[in-house]
N, C-alpha and C positions, 0 to 999 in steps of 0.2 A: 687181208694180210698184205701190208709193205714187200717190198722187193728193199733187199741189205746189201750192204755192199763189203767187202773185207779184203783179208791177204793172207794165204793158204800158209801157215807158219810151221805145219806138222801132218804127215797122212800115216797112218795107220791102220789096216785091217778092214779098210775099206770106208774107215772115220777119215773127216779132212776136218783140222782145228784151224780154224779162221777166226785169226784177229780183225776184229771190229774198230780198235781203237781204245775202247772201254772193258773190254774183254774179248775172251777169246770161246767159242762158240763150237761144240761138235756137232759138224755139217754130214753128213752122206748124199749121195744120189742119188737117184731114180734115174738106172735107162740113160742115154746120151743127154750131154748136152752140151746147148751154143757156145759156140769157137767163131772165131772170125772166120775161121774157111771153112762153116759146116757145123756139122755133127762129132761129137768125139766124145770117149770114155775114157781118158787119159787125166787129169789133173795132176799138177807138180807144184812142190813147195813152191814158195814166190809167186804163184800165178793171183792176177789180183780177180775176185769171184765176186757174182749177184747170188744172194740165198734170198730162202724164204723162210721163216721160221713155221716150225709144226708146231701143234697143240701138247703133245707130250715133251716137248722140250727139244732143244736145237736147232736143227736146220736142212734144209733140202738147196744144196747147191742148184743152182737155173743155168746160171751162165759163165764161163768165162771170159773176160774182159781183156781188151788187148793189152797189153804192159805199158801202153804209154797214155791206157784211157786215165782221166782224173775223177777221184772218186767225188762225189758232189757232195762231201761235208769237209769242214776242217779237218785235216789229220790232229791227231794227240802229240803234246811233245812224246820227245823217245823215250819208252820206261829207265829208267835208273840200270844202272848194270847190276848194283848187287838185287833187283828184283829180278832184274833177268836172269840170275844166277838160281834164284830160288824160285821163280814160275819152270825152268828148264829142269831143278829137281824135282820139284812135284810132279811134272808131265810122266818124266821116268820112272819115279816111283809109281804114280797110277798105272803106267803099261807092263811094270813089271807085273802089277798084282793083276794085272790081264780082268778074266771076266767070274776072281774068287769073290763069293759073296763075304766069306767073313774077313775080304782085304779090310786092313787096316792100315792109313799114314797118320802119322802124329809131327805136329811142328812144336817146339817148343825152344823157350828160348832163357836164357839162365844171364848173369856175371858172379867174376869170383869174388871172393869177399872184401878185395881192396878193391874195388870196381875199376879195374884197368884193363878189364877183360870180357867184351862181351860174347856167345857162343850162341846161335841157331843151329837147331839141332834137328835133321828131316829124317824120320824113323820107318819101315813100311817093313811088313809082316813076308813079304813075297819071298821066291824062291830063293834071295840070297846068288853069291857069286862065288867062282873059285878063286881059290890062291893066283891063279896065271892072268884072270881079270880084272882080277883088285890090281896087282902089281903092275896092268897095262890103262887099269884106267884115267889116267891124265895122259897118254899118248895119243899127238893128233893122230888122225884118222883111223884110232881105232874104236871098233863098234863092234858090238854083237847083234845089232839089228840090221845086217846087209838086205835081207830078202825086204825089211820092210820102209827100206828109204832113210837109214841111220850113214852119217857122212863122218861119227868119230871126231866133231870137232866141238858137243859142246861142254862135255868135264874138261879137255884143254884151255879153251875158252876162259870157261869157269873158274878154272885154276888158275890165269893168268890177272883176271877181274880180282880175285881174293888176293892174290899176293900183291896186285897193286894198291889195295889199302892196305897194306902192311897185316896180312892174316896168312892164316893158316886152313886144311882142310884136312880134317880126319876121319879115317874111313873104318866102319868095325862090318864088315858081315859074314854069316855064316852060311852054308846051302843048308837047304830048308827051312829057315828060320825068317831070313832077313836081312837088310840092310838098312844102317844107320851114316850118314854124313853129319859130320857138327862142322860147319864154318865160325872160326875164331877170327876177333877183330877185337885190337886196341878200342878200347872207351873212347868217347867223344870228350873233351875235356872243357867245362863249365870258362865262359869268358869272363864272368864274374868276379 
C-alpha cells in the first residue's frame, strides 16, 4: 500500500474527510501520529495529512504534514462553487443521518415547464430541524455542531454562492421526518 497525501476538509466523530484532489476520502487513526514536533492525537481542519488506505475502504491517517510541506502531485483546479455548495449539503445531510441504517439522501434535479428555471433538490430522511434553526440557518456562525468542530459558515457561504448566480434556496423540514434544500437557478440560455 501507497502512502496518500491530502487536506483535512471536515472531522467528525473521530472520522477526518481528506480531500485528495479527486475526492474526498473517510480517514480515522490509529494511536498518535507524526507531527513535526513528535507525536500527537490532535488533527484540525486544514492540516495537510499522509494516509494509507485500508482494505475495507478509506483510510488510516500516518502523518501530519507541516503546512508549508508541498504535496508531490499536481493539485486540482478549485471545485466550482456551485459543487461546493452541494458536496458541503451532502456532507451535512450524511452527518445528520449519523450512523441510521435506513438513512436515506436523494438528489434530484427538475426545470419548469418554460425552462427558465433550473431546481436541485438534496432531500435526507434524518432528524429534521426546528422552527428556531431553520429560521438561523443562513446566519454566519451559526452551527449546531459546536462539540464537533462546526464553525456556522457553510449554509452562509452557501447562500451567498446561490444568490450570486441569481438563485434562490428553499428550505422544507420537519423533526423527525427530514430535510429538503432545493437550490433554484435561472436556465443557461442557448447562444444559438
Amino acid at each position: 500500500m501507497s502512502d496518500r497525501e491530502g487536506i483535512v476538509v471536515r472531522s467528525h466523530g473521530g472520522h477526518y474527510y481528506v480531500d485528495t484532489g479527486n475526492e474526498v476520502v473517510d480517514c480515522t487513526m490509529r494511536g498518535r501520529v507524526k507531527q513535526r514536533r513528535g507525536e500527537s492525537d490532535l488533527i484540525a481542519v486544514g492540516d495537510r495529512v499522509r494516509w494509507s488506505p485500508i482494505e475495507e475502504g478509506g483510510g488510516i491517517i500516518e502523518e501530519v504534514l507541516p503546512r508549508h510541506a508541498v504535496l508531490s502531485r499536481t493539485p486540482p483546479p478549485p471545485r466550482a462553487p456551485i459543487e461546493q455548495v452541494i458536496v458541503a449539503n451532502l456532507i451535512n445531510a450524511a452527518e445528520a443521518l449519523g450512523d441510521r441504517q435506513d438513512g436515506i439522501i436523494e438528489v434530484t434535479t427538475s426545470r419548469d415547464k418554460e425552462a427558465t428555471r433550473v431546481t436541485v433538490c438534496i432531500a435526507d430522511n434524518g432528524p429534521g430541524m426546528t422552527e428556531e434553526v431553520k429560521n438561523r440557518l443562513f446566519d454566519p456562525f451559526f452551527t449546531t455542531k459546536q462539540k464537533t468542530g462546526g464553525m456556522g459558515l457553510g449554509l452562509s457561504v452557501a447562500y451567498g454562492i446561490i444568490k450570486d448566480h441569481q438563485g434562490w434556496i428553499d428550505v422544507d423540514t420537519k423533526l423527525g421526518e427530514g430535510t429538503t434544500l432545493q437550490y433554484h437557478f435561472p436556465a443557461a440560455r442557448s447562444k444559438a
